[in-house]
C-alpha positions in Angstrom: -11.3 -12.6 11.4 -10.8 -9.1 11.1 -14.3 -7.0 11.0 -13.4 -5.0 8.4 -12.3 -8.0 5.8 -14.3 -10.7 4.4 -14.2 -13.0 1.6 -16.5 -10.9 -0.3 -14.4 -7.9 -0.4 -11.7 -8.9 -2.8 -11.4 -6.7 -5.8 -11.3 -9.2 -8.2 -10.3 -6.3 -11.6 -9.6 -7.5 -14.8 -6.6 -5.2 -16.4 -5.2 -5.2 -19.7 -1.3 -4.5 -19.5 1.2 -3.7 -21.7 4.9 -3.3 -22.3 6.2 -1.4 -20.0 3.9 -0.9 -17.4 4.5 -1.5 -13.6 2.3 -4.0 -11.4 2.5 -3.2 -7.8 0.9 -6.5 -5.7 0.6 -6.1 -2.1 -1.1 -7.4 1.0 -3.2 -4.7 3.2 -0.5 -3.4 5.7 0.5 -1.4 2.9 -2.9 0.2 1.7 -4.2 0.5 5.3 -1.4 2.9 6.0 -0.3 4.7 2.7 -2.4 6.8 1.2 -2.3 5.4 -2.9 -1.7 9.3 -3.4 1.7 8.8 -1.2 2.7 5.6 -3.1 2.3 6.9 -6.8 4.6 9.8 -5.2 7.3 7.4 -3.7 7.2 5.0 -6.9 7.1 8.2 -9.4 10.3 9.6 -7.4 12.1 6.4 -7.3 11.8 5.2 -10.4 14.0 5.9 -13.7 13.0 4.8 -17.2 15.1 2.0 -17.4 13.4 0.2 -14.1 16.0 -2.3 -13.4 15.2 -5.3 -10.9 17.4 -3.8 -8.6 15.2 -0.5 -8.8 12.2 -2.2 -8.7 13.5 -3.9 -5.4 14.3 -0.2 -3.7 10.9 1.1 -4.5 9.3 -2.3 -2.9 11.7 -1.6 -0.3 10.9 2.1 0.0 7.4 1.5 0.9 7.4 -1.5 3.0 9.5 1.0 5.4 6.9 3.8 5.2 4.1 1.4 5.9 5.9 -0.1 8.8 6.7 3.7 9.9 3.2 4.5 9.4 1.7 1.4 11.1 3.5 2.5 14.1 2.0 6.4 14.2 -0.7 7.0 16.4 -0.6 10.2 15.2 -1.7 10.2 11.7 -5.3 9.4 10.0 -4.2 6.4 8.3 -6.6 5.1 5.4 -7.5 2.8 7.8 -8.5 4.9 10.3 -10.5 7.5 8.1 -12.3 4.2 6.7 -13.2 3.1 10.5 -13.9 6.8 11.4 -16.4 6.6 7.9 -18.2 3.5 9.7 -18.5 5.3 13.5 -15.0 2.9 14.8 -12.6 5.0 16.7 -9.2 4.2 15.1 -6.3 6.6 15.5 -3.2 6.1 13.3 -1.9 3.7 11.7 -2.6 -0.4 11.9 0.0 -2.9 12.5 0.0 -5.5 9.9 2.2 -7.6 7.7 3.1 -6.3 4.9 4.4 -7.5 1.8 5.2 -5.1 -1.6 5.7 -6.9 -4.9 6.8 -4.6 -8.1 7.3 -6.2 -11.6 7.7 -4.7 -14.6 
């Protein structure tokens, strides 16, 4: 078991949608190495008002690259590595993970 995850961590919100509004699911690898700043840039970029299922898959597809590019680079400060740095862990770049995106509209 990772040291950094436990049961007791899940965020467990509870969100009132509505028509029209985008859900984005996803396992760690993609928060551990894209900032949520960087995401809400690649999702506001790539998306068009009428968010198709085919656009939806190209943004999901979109940032499972840049996590896995990020994952991979020792040379950035991840959000996983400023959140080890925060609790005195060295941790340089990004963290190799899986990752999985899911987008629905």
């Amino acid at each position: 078991m990772d040291q950094f995850d436990s049961p007791e961590d899940v965020d467990s919100p509870v969100l009132n949608v509505i028509d029209g509004d985008l859900i984005l699911l996803s396992t760690d690898g993609l928060f551990d190495n894209v900032s949520e700043e960087e995401i809400y840039s690649i999702m506001k970029a790539n998306l068009s008002h009428s968010a198709t299922h085919s656009t939806l898959q190209h943004i999901a597809e979109v940032l499972v690259k840049r996590a896995q590019a990020l994952s991979m680079d020792r040379n950035i400060d991840s959000p996983f590595a400023l959140l080890a740095k925060e609790n005195n862990i060295l941790w340089g770049g990004g963290r190799k993970d899986d990752i999985t995106v899911i987008i629905a509209r």
